[in-house]
C-alpha positions, 0 to 999 in steps of 0.5 A, spaced: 818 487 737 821 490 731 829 487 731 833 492 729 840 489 732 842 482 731 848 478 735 850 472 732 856 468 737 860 463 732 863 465 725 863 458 723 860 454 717 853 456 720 853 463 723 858 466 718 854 465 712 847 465 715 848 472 718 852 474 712 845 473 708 841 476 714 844 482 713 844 482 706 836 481 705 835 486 711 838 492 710 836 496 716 838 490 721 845 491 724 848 483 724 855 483 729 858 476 729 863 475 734 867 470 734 874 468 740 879 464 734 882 472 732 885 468 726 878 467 724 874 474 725 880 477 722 880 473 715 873 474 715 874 482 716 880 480 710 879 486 705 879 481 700 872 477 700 875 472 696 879 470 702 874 469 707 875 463 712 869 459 709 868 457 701 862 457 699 860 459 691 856 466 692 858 467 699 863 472 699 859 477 695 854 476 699 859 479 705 863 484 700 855 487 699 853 488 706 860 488 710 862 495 713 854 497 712 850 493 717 854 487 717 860 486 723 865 481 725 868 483 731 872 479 738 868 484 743 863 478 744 860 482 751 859 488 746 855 485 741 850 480 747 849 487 750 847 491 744 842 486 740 835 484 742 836 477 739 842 473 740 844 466 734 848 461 738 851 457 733 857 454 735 860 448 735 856 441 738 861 436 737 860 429 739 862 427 746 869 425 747 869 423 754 865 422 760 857 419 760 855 420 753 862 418 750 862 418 742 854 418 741 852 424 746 853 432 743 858 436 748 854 442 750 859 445 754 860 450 749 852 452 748 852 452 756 858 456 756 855 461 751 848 461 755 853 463 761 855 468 758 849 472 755 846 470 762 852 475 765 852 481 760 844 481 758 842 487 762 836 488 757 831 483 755 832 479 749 831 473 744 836 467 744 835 463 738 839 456 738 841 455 731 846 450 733 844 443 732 842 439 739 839 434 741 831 435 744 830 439 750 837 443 750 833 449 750 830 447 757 838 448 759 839 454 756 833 457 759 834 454 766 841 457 766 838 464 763 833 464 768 837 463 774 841 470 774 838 474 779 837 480 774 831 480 773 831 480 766 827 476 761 829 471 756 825 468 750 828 461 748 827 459 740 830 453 736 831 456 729 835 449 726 838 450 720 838 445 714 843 448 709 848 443 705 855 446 704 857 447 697 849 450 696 849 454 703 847 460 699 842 457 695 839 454 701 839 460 705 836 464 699 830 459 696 829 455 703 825 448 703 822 451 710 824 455 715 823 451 721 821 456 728 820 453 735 818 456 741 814 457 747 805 457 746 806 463 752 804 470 749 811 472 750 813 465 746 809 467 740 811 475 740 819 472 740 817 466 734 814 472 730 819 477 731 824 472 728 818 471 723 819 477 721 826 477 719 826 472 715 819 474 712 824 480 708 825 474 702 823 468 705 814 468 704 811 466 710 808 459 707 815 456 707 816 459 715 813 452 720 813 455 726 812 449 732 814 447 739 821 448 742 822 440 742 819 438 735 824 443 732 829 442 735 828 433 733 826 435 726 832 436 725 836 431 728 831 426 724 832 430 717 839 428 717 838 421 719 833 420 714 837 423 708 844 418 711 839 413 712 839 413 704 846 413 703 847 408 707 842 404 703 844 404 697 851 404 699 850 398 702 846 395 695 852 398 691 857 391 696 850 386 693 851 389 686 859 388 685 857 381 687 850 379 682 853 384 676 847 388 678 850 395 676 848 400 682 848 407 678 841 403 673 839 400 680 839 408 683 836 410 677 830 405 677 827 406 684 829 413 684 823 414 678 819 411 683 815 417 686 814 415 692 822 415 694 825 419 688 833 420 686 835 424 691 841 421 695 841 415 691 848 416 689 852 410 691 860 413 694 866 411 699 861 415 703 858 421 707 861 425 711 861 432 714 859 436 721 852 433 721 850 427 719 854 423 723 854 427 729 846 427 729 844 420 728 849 418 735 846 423 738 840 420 736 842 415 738 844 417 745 838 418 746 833 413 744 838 408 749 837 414 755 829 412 754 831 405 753 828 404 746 835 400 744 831 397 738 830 404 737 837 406 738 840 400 734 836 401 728 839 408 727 845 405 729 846 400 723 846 407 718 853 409 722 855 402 723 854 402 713 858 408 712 864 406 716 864 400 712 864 403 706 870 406 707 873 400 709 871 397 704 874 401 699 880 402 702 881 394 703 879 394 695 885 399 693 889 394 697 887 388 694 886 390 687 895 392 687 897 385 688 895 386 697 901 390 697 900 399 698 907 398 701 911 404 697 906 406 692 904 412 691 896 413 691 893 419 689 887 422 692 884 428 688 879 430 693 880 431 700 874 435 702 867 431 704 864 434 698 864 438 693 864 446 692 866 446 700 872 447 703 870 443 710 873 436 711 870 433 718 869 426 717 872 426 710 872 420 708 879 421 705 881 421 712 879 415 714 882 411 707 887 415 707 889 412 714 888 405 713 893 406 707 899 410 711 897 404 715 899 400 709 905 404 708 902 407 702 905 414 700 899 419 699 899 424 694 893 429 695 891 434 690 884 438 692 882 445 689 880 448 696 883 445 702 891 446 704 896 441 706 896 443 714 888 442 715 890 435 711 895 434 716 890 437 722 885 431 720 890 425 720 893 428 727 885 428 730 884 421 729 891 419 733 893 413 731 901 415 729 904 421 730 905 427 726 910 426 723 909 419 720 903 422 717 908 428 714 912 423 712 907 420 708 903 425 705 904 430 699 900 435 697 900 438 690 898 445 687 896 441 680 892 434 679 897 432 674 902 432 678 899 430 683 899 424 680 905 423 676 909 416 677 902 415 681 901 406 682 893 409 682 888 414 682 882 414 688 877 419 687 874 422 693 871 428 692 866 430 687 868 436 685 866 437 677 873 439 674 876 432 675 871 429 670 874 435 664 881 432 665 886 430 660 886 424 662 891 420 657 895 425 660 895 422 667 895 415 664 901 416 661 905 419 667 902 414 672 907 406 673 902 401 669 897 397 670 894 404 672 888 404 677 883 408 678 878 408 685 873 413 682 869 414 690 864 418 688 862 414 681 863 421 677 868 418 671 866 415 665 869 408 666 868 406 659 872 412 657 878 411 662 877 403 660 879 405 652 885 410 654 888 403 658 886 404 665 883 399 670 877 402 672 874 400 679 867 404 682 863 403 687 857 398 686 858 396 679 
């Protein structure tokens, strides 16, 4: 089967930028993605691309390229499921909040509700490709609801994980590791495997493309995201052993990772990792291993969780501890609110959670970040629900400019690691911050020798 219209249901962090590179590299596909926010189809059909919902380095000429031509963002959902042979599910999977599963489980109903959906309009027959993260076996949901219409149309199922870190999305997308497609082993399971192989096939060559069974693809995802958080919370908990023996944890990281067999990726020791994914996946990881009674299992993966809340806590504790175990009144600035750099995504921020603890400490804090506005900041604080908005309001200041951000500031904590924090002029900022000045450098990117001999007091994780 030749694909020559493509549907994609959710505008997010993952449909948005997948289809618009889709539609990029293949010209003579039609790619419609549909989304029911109208604020979000509305500014990713913005006449400047540059304003388009997602921040990602290369993304938004990507879409100036192919918008209008074969790329398409519309609110009409049962327009574009009934048009494509091959619909992307790629909306949200949250962790659960209530009910059997709460706060380990994915929540599927926004998947069920999809499949529900495609079940009702589909007239023809059609490919539906899971690009959602989810946990193993979805798909046998998906396929039950679709199979179960009474319509008499077919339905292939396929489990097309993707593996893009923010900030590099557009690389990612363009010179992928592997493109990982899971499917039946009928033939009609094969045709659909290749009809999505042919589609990546316009730039990506078929040595990259790993085709599998449905259930492999859809775990290997939820594995690689647990390894690579495995070796955050690694060293993160080795940078806790190196404040304590004088050991540095930027030479300890450097040491092993020349060591071929683990290498120097996600050895950088942090406040910690956040985003959409690498939490949500280890509980639902986690989740499952106990649905089977393998609570070893469920433990082991746990603990890496269990390692990253409490770096966070350790470094909110160390702010208090280090300004004289009082925050009360003082004005704490965090340059960096995003959960990394060159991405305007702030799920599971470890700025969410430190700046917490210190508006519990009764901490003023002031924020300055490139690419996150005061409203998504406040949004964040309210979800956690531990006060109401307006103490929040009341306790947080966002700044157009670091500098002054970080005017009459009692200390510094960087949380993000974006690169135009290390090309500052920061005599200057010392010299409008209240003394002894402080710097909390979170993400271990500033030069401590440098701020030492301007007469900072320079803290950084694991040294």
């Amino acid at each position: 089967m030749k694909i020559t219209k493509i549907c994609c249901i959710g505008a997010g962090y993952v449909g948005g930028p997948t289809m618009a590179v889709i539609a990029q590299k293949c010209p003579h596909i039609q790619v419609t993605v549909v989304d029911l926010n109208e604020q979000r189809i509305a500014d990713w059909n913005d006449p400047n691309p540059e304003n388009i919902p997602i921040y990602e380095p290369g993304l938004s000429e990507i879409v100036a390229e192919a918008r209008g031509r074969n790329l398409f963002f519309s609110t009409d959902v049962d327009k574009a499921i009934d048009e494509a042979q091959m619909i992307f599910i790629s909306v949200n999977t949250p962790t659960k909040t209530y009910g059997k599963g709460k706060g380990m489980a994915a929540d599927l109903k926004y998947i069920e509700l999809c499949a529900r959906q495609i079940a009702r309009v589909a007239k023809q027959n059609k490919i539906v490709v899971e690009k959602s993260t989810l946990p193993v076996r979805t798909a046998e949901a998906i396929k039950s609801i679709l199979d179960n219409t009474g319509n008499g149309v077919q339905f292939q199922i396929l489990s097309n994980p993707e593996f893009l870190a923010e900030g590099t999305a557009v690389t990612d997308l363009l010179n992928p590791d592997r493109i990982l497609i899971g499917g039946d082993t009928t033939e009609e399971g094969e045709e659909a495997i290749n009809a999505l192989v042919d589609v990546y096939s316009n730039w990506v060559s078929r040595d990259r493309i790993l085709t599998t069974n449905v259930w492999s693809s859809e775990l290997s995802k939820l594995t690689a995201n647990a390894f690579l958080a495995q070796r955050i919370s690694s060293i993160n908990a080795m940078s806790e052993l190196c404040e304590k023996t004088g050991a540095d944890v930027n030479e300890v990281a450097r040491a092993i990772g020349m060591d071929s067999r683990i290498g120097p990726k996600f050895l950088k020791a942090s406040v910690g990792f956040g985003g959409s994914c690498f939490q949500k996946d280890i509980l639902n990881l986690v989740y499952i291993a106990k649905s089977y009674g393998l609570n070893e299992v469920a433990d082991y993966w746990e603990q890496v969780i269990i390692m990253n809340d409490h770096q966070k806590r350790r470094f909110s504790n160390k702010i208090v501890q280090t300004l004289y175990n009082t925050v009360a009144d003082k004005k704490i600035t965090f340059l960096g609110w995003a959960f990394k750099k060159d991405t305007n995504d702030t799920r599971e921020s470890a700025a969410i959670y430190v700046a917490d603890d210190l508006i519990n400490e009764q901490a003023k804090i002031s924020v300055f970040d490139p690419k996150v506005s005061k409203n998504k900041m406040l949004n964040d604080l309210d979800y956690l629900e531990t006060r109401i908005s307006q103490e929040n309001i009341d306790a947080l200041s966002v700044f157009e400019n670091a500098y002054e951000a970080c005017k009459g500031a009692h200390a510094i904590a960087i949380l993000t690691e974006w690169d135009e924090f290390t090309t500052y002029d920061w005599k200057k900022i010392y010299d409008s911050m209240h003394k002894p000045a402080f710097v909390f450098d979170g993400r271990n990117i500033l030069n401590a020798k440098q701020l030492e001999s301007i007469g900072f007091v320079y803290n950084g994780i694991g040294s």
